[in-house]
N, C-alpha and C positions, 0 to 999 in steps of 0.2 A: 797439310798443316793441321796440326792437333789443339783442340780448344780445351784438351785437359788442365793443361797449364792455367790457365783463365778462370776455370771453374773454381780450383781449390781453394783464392781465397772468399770467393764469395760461398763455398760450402762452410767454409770454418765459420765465414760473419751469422751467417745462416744458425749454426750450432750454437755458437757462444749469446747471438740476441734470445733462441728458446731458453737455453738455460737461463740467463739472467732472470728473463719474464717467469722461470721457473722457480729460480730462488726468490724475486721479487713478491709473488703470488703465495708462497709458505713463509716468509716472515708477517705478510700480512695476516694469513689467516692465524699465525700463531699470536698477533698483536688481540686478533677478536677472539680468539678462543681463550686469552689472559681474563678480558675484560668479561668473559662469561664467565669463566673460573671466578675470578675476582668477585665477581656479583653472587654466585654462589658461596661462597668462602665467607663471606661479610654475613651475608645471610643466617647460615647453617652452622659454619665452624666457629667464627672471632670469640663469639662467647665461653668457651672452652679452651679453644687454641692461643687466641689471640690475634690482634689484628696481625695479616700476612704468616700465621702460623706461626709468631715468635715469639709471643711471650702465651705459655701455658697458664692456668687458675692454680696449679697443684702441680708439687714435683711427680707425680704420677701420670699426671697429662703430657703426654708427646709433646716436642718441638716437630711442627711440621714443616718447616722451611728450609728450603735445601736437601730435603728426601731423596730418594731418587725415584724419577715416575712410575719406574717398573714395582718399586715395591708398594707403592701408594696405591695403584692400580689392583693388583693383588691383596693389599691390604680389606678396602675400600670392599672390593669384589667378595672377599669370602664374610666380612662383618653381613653382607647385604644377602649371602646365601644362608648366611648361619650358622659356618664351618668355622668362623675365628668368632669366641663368645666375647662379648660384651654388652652387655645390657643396653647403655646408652649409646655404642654407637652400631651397634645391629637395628635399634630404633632410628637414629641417623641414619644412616646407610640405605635400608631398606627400599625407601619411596626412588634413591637415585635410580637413573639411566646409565646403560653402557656409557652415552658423551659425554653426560654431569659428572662422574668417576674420572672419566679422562681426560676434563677439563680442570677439575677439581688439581689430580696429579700433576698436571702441566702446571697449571699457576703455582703448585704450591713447591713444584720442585725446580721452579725460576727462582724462587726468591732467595736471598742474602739468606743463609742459616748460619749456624755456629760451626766456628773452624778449629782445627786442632793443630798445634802445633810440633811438627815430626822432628 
């Protein structure tokens, strides 16, 4: 008599509770990694951006919200090497960390931004 039969569904329960714990475990950190962002953002950005990066000071100033992480990430990254000039946010940028850049693009590329209609 073979106990394979018996095993599979407790292998699949076995798969599906890690994952969940898996999925569970990255919404949360992406919950505290907002509230770092956020806490940054308030800090650093609102005053130019605006709160949640939506309302800018100057139609020159970016909307940040709803970016997309990758380019903020890169954005954020060369203002802070030097390679993309701007004065004021090469001065911003500078003092960030690799996490502060990446939390920064996270929160700011959760938020509600401006939509286009196709």
């Amino acid at each position: 008599m073979s106990t394979a039969p018996k095993r599979l569904p407790l292998v699949q329960a076995v798969v599906f509770a890690v994952a969940l714990c898996t999925a569970l475990s990255c919404a949360t950190a992406a919950a505290a990694s907002d509230e770092v962002g956020k806490k940054k953002a308030d800090e650093a950005c609102a005053a130019c951006h605006g709160p949640e990066g939506n309302k800018p000071i100057s139609p020159e100033t970016p909307r940040l919200a709803g970016q997309q992480y990758d380019y903020l990430v890169q954005a954020l990254t060369a203002y802070r090497k030097g390679t993309r000039d701007n004065a004021v946010m090469t001065a911003m940028a500078k003092p960030l960390t690799e996490k502060e850049i990446r939390d920064l693009a996270g929160y700011f590329s959760r938020q509600q931004g401006l939509t286009t209609k196709r």
